[in-house]
KEKE-3310 file (N, C-alpha, C; in steps of 0.2 Angstrom, whole numbers, plus 5000, padded with zeros to 4 digits):
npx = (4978:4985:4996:5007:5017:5013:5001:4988:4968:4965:4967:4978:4974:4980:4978:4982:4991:5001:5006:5016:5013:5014:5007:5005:4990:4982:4983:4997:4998:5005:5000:4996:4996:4989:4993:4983:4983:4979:4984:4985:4985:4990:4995:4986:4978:4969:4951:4951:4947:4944:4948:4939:4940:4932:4926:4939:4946:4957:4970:4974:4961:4945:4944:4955:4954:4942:4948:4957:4946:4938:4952:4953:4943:4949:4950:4962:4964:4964:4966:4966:4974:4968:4970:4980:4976:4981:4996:4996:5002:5002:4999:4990:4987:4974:4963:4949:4942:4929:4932:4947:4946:4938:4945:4954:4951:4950:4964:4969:4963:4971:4983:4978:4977:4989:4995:5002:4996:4982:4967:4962:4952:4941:4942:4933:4925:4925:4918:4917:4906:4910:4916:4908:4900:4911:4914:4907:4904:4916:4916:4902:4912:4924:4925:4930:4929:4921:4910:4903:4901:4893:4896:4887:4884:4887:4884:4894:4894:4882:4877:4885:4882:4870:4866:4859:4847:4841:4841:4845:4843:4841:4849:4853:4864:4871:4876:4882:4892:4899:4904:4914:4920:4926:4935:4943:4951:4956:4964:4973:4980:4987:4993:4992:4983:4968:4963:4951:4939:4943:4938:4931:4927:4938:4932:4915:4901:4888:4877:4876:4873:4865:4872:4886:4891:4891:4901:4911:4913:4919:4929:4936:4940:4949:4944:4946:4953:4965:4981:4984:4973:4959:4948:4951:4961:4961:4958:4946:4952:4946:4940:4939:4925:4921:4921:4914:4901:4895:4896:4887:4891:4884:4876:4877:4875:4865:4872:4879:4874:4877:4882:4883:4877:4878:4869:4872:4867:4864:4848:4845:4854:4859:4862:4856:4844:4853:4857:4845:4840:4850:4847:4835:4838:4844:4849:4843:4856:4852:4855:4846:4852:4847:4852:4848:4845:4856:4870:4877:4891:4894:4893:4907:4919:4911:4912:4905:4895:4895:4889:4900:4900:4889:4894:4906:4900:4890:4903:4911:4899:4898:4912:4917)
npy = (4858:4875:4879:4889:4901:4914:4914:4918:4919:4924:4932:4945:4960:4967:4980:4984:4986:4980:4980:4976:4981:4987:4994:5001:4997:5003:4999:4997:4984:4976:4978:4968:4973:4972:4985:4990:4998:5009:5008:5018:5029:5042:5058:5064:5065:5051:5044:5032:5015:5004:4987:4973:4955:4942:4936:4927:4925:4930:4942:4937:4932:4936:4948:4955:4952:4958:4972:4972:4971:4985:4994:4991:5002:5014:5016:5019:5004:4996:4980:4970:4961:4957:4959:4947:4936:4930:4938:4947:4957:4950:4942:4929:4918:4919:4924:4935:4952:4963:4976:4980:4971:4981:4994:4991:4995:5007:5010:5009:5019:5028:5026:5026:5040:5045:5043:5047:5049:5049:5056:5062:5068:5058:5043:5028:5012:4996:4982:4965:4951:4946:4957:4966:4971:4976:4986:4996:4999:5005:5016:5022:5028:5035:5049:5052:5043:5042:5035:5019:5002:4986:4967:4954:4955:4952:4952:4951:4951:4948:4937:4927:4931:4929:4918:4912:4920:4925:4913:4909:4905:4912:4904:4895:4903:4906:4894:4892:4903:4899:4888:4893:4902:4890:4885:4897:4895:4882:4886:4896:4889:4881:4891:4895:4897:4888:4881:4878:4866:4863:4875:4871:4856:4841:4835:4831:4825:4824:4828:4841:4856:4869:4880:4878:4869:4878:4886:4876:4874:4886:4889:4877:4870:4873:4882:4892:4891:4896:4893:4900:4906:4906:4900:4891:4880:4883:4886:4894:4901:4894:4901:4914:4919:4925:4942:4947:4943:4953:4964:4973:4980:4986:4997:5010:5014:5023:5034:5035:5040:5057:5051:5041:5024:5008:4994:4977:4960:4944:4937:4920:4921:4914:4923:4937:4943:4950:4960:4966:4970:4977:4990:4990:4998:5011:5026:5035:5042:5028:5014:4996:4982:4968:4953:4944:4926:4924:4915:4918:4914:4916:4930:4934:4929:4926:4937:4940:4941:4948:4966:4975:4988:4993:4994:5003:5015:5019:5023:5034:5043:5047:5049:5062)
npz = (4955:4953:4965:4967:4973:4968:4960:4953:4953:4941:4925:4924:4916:4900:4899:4912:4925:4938:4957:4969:4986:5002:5019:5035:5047:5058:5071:5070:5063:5047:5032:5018:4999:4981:4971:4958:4941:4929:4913:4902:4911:4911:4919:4926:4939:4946:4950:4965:4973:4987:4990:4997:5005:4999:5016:5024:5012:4998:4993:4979:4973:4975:4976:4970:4957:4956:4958:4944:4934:4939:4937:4924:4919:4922:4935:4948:4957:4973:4981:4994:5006:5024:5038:5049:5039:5024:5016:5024:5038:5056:5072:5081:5068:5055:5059:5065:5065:5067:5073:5067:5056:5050:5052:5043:5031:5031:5035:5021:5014:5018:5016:4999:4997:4999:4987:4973:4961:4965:4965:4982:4987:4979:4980:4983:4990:4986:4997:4997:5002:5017:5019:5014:5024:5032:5023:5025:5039:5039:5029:5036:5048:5043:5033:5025:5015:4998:4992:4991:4987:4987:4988:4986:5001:5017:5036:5046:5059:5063:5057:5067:5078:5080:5069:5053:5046:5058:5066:5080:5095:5112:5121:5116:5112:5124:5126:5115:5119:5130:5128:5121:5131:5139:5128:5129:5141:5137:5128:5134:5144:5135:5131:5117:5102:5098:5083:5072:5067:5047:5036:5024:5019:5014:5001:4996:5006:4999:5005:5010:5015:4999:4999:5004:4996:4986:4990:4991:4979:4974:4980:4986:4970:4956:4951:4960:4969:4983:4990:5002:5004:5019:5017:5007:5011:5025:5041:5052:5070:5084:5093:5085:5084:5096:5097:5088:5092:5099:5094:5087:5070:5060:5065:5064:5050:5045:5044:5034:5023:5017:5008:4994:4994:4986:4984:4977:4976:4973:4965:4969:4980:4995:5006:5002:5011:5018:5012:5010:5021:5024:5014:5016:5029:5029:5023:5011:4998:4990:4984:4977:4970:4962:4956:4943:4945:4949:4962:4978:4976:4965:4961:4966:4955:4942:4928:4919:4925:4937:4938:4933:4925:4928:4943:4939:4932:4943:4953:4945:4942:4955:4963:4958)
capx = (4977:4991:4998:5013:5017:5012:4996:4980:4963:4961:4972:4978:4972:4983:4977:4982:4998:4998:5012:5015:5014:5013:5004:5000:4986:4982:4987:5004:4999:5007:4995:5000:4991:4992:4988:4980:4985:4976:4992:4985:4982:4995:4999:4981:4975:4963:4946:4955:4946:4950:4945:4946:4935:4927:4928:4941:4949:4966:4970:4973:4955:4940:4948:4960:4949:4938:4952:4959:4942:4939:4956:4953:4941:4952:4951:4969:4962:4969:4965:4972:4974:4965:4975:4980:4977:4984:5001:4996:5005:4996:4999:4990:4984:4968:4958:4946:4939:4925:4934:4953:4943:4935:4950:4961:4950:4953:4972:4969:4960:4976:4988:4977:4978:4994:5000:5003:4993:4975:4963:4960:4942:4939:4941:4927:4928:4919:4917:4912:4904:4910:4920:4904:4899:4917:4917:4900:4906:4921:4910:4899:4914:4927:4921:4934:4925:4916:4904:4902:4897:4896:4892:4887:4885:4887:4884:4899:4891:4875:4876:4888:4878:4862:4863:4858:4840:4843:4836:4851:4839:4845:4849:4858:4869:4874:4880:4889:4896:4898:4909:4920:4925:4929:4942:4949:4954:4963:4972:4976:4984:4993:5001:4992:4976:4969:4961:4944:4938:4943:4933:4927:4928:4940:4926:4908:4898:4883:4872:4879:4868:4867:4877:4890:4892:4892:4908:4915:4915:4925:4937:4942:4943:4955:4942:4944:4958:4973:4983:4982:4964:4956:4942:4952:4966:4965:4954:4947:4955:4940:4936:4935:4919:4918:4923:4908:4895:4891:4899:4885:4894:4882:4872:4876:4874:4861:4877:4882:4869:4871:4887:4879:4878:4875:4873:4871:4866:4860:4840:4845:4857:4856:4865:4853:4841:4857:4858:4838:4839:4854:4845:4829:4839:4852:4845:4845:4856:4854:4852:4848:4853:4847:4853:4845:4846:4863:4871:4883:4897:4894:4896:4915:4922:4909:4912:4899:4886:4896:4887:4906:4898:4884:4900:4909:4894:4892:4907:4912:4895:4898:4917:4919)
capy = (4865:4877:4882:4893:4908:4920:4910:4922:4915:4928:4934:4951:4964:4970:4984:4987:4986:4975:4980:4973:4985:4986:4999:4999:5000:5011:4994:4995:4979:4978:4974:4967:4973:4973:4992:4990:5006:5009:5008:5025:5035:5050:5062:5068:5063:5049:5041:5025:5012:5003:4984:4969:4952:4937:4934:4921:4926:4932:4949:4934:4929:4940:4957:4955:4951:4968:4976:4972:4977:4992:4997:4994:5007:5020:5017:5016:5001:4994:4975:4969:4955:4960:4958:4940:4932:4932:4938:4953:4954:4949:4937:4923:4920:4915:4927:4940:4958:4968:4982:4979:4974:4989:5000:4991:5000:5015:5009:5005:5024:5031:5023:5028:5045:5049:5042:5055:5049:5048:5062:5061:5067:5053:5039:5024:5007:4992:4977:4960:4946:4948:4963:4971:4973:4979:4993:4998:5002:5010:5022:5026:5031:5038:5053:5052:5037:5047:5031:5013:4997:4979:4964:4947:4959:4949:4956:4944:4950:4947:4930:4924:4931:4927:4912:4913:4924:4925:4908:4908:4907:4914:4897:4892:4908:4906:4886:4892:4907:4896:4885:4899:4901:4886:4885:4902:4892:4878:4891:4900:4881:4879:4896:4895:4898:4882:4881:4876:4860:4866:4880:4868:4849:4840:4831:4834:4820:4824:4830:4848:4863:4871:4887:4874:4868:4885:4889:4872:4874:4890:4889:4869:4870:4878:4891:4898:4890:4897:4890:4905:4910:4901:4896:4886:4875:4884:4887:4900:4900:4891:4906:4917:4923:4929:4947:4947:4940:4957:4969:4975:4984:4991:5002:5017:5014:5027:5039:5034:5045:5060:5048:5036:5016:5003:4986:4971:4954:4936:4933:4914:4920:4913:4930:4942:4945:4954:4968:4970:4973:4988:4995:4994:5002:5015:5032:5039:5039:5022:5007:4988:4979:4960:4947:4938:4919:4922:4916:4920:4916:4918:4939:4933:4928:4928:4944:4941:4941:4954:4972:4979:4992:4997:4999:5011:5022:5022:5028:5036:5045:5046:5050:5068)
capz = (4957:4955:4973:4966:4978:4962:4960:4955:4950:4936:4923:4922:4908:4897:4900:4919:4927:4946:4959:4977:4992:5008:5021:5039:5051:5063:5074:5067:5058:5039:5027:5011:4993:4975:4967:4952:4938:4921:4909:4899:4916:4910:4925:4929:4945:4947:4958:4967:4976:4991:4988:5001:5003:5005:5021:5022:5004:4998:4987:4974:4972:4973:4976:4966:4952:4954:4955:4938:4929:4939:4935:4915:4918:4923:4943:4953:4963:4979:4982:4999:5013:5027:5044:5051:5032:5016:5015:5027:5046:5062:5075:5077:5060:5052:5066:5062:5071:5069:5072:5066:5049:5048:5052:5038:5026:5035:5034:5012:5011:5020:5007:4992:4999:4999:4980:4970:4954:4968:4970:4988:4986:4977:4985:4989:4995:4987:5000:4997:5007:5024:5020:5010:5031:5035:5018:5027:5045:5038:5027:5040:5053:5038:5028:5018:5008:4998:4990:4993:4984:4991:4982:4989:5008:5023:5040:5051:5066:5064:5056:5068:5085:5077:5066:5047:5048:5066:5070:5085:5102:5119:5123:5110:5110:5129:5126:5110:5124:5137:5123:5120:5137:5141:5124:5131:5147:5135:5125:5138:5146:5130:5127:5109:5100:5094:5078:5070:5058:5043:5033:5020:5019:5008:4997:4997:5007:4997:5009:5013:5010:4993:4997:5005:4987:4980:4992:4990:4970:4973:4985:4985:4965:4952:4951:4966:4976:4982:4998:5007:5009:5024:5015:5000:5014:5032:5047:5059:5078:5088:5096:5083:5085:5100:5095:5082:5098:5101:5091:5079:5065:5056:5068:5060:5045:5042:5046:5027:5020:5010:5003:4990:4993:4981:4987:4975:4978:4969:4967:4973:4984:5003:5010:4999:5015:5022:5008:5007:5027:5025:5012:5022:5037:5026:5022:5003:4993:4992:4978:4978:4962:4963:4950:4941:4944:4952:4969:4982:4974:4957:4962:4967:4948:4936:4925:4915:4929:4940:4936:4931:4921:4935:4947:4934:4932:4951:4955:4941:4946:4964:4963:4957)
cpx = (4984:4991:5006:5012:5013:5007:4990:4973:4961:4967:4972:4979:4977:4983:4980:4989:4996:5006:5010:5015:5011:5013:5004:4994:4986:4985:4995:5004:5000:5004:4996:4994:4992:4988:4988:4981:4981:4982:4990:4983:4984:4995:4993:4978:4969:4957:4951:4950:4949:4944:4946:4935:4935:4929:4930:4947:4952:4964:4969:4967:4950:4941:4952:4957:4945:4941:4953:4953:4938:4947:4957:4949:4941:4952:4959:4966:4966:4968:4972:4968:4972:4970:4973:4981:4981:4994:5003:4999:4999:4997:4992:4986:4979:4964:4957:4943:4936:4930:4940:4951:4940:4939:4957:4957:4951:4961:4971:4964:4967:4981:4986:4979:4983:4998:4998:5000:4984:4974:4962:4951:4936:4939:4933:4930:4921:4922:4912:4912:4907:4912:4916:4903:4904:4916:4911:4901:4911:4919:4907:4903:4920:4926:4925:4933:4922:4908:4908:4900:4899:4891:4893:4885:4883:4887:4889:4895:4885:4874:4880:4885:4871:4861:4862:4850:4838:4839:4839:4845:4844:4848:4854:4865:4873:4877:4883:4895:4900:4907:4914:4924:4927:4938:4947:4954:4959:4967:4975:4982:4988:4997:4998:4985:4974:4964:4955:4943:4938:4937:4927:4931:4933:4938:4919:4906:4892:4876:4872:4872:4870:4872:4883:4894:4894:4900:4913:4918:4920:4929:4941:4942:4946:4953:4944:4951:4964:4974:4984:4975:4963:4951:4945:4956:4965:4957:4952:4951:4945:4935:4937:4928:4916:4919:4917:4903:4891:4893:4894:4887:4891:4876:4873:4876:4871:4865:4884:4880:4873:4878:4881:4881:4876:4876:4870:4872:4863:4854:4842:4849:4855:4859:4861:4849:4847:4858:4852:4837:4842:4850:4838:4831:4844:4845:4848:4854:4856:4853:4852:4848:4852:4849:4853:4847:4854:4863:4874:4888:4898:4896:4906:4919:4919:4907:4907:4890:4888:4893:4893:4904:4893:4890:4903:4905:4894:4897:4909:4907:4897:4906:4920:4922)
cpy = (4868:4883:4886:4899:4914:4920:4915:4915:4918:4932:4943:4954:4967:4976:4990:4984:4984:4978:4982:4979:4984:4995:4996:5001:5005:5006:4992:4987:4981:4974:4975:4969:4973:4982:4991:4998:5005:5012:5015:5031:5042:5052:5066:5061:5059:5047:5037:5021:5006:4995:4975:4962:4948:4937:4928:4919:4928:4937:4944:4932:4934:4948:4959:4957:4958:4973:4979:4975:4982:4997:4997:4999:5011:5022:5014:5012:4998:4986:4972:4963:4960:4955:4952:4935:4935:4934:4946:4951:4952:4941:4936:4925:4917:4917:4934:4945:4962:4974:4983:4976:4979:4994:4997:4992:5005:5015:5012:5012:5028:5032:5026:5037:5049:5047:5047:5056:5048:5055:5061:5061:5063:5046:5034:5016:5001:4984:4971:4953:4950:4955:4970:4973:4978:4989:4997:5003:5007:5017:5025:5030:5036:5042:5055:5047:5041:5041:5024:5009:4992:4974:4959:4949:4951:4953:4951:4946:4948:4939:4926:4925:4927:4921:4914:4914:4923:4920:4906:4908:4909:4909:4895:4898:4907:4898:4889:4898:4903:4891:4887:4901:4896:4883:4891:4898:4887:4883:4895:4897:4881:4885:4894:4894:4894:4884:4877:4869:4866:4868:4876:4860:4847:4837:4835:4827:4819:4827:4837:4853:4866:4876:4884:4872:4872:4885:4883:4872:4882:4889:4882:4868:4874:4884:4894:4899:4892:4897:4895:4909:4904:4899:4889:4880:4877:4882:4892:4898:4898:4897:4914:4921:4927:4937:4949:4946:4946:4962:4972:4981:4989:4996:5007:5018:5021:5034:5039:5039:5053:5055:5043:5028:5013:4993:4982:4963:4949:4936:4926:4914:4919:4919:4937:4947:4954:4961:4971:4972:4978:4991:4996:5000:5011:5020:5036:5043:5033:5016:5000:4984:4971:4958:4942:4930:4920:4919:4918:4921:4918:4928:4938:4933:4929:4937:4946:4941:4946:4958:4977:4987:4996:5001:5006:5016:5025:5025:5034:5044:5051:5050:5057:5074)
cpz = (4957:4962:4972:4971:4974:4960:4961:4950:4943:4931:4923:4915:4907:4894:4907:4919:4934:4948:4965:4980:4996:5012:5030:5042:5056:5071:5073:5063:5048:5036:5020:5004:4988:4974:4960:4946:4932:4917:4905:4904:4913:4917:4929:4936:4946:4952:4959:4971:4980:4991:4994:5000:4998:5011:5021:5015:5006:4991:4977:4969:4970:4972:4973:4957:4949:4955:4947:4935:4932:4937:4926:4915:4921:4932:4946:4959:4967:4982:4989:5004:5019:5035:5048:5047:5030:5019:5022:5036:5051:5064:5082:5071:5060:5058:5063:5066:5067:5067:5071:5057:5045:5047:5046:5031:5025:5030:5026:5010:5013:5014:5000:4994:5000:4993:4976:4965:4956:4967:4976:4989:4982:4976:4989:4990:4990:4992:4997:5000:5013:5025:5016:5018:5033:5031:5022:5032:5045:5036:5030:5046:5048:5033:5024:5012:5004:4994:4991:4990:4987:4986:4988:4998:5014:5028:5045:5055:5068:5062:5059:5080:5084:5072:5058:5049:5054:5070:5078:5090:5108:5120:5121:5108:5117:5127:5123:5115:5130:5133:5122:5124:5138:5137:5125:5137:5142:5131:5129:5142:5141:5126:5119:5109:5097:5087:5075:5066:5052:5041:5029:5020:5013:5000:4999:4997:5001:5000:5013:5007:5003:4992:5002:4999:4985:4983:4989:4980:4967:4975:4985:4979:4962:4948:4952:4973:4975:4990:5002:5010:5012:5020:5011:5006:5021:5037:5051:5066:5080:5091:5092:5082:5090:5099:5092:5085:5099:5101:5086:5073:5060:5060:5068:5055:5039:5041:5038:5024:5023:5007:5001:4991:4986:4984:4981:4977:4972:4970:4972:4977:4992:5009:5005:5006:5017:5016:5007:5015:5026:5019:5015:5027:5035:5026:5014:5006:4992:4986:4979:4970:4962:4955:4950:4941:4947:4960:4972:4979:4966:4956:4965:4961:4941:4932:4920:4917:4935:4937:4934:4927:4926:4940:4944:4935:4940:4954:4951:4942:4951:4966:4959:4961)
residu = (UNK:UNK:UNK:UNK:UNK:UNK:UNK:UNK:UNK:UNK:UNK:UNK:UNK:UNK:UNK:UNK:UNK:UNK:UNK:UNK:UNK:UNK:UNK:UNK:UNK:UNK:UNK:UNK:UNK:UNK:UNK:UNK:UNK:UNK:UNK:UNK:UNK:UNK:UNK:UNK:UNK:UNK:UNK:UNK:UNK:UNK:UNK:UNK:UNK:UNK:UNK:UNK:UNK:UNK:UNK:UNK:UNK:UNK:UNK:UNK:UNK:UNK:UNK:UNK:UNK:UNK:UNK:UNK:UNK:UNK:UNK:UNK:UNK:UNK:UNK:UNK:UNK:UNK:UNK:UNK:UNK:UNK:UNK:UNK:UNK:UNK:UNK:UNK:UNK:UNK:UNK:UNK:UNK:UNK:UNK:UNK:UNK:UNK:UNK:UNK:UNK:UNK:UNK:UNK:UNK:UNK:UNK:UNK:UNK:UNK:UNK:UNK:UNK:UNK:UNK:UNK:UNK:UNK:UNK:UNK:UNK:UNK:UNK:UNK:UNK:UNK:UNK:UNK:UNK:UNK:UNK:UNK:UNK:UNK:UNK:UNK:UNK:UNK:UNK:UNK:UNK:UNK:UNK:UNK:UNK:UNK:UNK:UNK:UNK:UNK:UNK:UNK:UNK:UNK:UNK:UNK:UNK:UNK:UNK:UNK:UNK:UNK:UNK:UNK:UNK:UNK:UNK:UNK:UNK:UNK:UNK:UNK:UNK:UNK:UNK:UNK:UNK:UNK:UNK:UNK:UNK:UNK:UNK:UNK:UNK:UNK:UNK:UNK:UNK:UNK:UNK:UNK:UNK:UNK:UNK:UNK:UNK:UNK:UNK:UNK:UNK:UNK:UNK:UNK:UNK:UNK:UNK:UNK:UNK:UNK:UNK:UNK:UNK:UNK:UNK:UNK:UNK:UNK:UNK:UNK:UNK:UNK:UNK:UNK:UNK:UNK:UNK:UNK:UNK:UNK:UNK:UNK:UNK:UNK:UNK:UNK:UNK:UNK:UNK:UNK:UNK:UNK:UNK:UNK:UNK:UNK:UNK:UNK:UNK:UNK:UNK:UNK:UNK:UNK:UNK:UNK:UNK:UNK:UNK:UNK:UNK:UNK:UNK:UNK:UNK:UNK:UNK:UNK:UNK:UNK:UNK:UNK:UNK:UNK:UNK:UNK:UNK:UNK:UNK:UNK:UNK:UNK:UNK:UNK:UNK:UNK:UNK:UNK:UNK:UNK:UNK:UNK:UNK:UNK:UNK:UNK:UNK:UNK:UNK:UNK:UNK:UNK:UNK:UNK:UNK:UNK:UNK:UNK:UNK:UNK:UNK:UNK:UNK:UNK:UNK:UNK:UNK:UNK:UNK:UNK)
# end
């Protein structure tokens, strides 16, 4: 595996042009990103997208990724580390919020907004996995988004209060609460936030669920791995989730609408449900784009089973 500091999963086009920056939140946190450019823009002002995700991931990987080919197709995209990961500020590290995720798209709409080569009124955000949830809530409270796509959509709040298809029982929510208090008390003893079993295993026993697999075959190989996303080397803080317990993020969703959605998901994916529930709850304009025979992760890297072309038009669309 290469673990270089410079280390992407995805070659850049030869078409685009990549260059580091940095922005803050509205937290005074400084979040680190690549901005993505189309090498023939000339001087006219274009759409730009604001790009962040997996949950767990680094600008190096998936975001990074759909940056470069939305930017061969004429978008200034913005791929960035989301606060406490990646290369982005934020103490302690490898912890995630509800609403300190939400507001560093905020942050990464600010940014595009003010370079001189953006239209401002055209401006959207695609989210994906955890950060499809985040681009969601952002959209729904920020009317400067003007359209939205999420791919692979996860609801963090939802599947970390309630379980996967909310099998969580009361019971079983108040022990894992109950749990949670009890490790504030030792971090709080030891002046430090302690830290979780790792994201993913170093091997596969063999007996791990199949969308365990799927992640394992991204993130712990030279697909997918890079020693900065939590998923491929690190860990969440233990009590990461309590923020998420009872924050639901998307209960405004319908407050998206008359802006245009697009959510896409995998047939065989195990996080599908969560994009055919927002587009049950969303309110026109709205679209669901399943694919065919694909999974979760397969909407991360493969370019030839991503809808790149469905995005373009959507925003392209959308972004006028």
């Amino acid at each position: 595996m290469d673990t270089t500091q410079e280390h992407y999963t995805f070659q850049l086009s030869d078409k685009v042009t990549r260059q580091k920056v940095t922005f803050k939140n509205r937290y005074g946190i400084t979040l680190s990103g690549d901005l993505y450019l189309p090498k023939n823009a000339g001087n006219e002002r274009l759409a730009a997208l604001a790009i962040s995700g997996p949950f767990g991931a680094v600008k190096e990987q998936s975001s990074g990724l759909y940056a470069n080919q939305m930017a061969e197709r004429g978008f200034i995209s913005l791929a960035f580390d989301p606060s406490y990961t990646g290369e982005s500020g934020g103490e302690p590290r490898n912890l995630a919020s509800p609403e300190i995720n939400t507001e560093d798209f905020s942050a990464a709409i600010d940014f595009l907004g003010l370079q001189k080569n953006v239209d401002r009124n055209k401006i959207g955000i695609i989210g994906i996995c955890g950060f499809g949830g985040f681009a969601l809530n952002a959209t729904a409270i920020d009317k400067r988004v003007k359209a939205v796509a999420t791919t692979s959509l996860y609801d963090m709040t939802r599947v970390m209060s309630k379980g996967y298809n909310d099998a969580v029982t009361l019971e079983q929510r108040t022990v894992t609460l109950e749990k949670l208090g009890k490790q504030r008390w030792e971090d709080a003893e030891n002046g430090t936030a302690a830290s979780g079993p790792r994201n993913l295993p170093e091997k596969l026993q063999g007996n791990e669920p199949q969308f365990v697999v799927d992640y394992f075959n991204y993130y712990r190989t030279p697909r997918g791995f890079h020693e900065r996303s939590v998923n491929s080397s690190g860990a969440w803080l233990i009590t990461n989730p309590l923020s998420f317990m009872n924050m639901p993020i998307l209960t405004y969703v319908k407050e998206i609408s008359p802006r245009p959605m697009l959510l896409i998901a995998g047939e065989n994916a195990h996080s599908r449900y969560f994009s055919e529930d927002i587009y049950k709850a969303a309110s026109e304009p709205k679209e669901l784009v399943i694919i065919p025979n694909a999974v979760h992760v397969d909407l991360y890297d493969k370019v030839d089973i991503i809808p790149f072309d469905r995005l373009d038009n959507f925003f392209k669309e959308n972004l006028k």
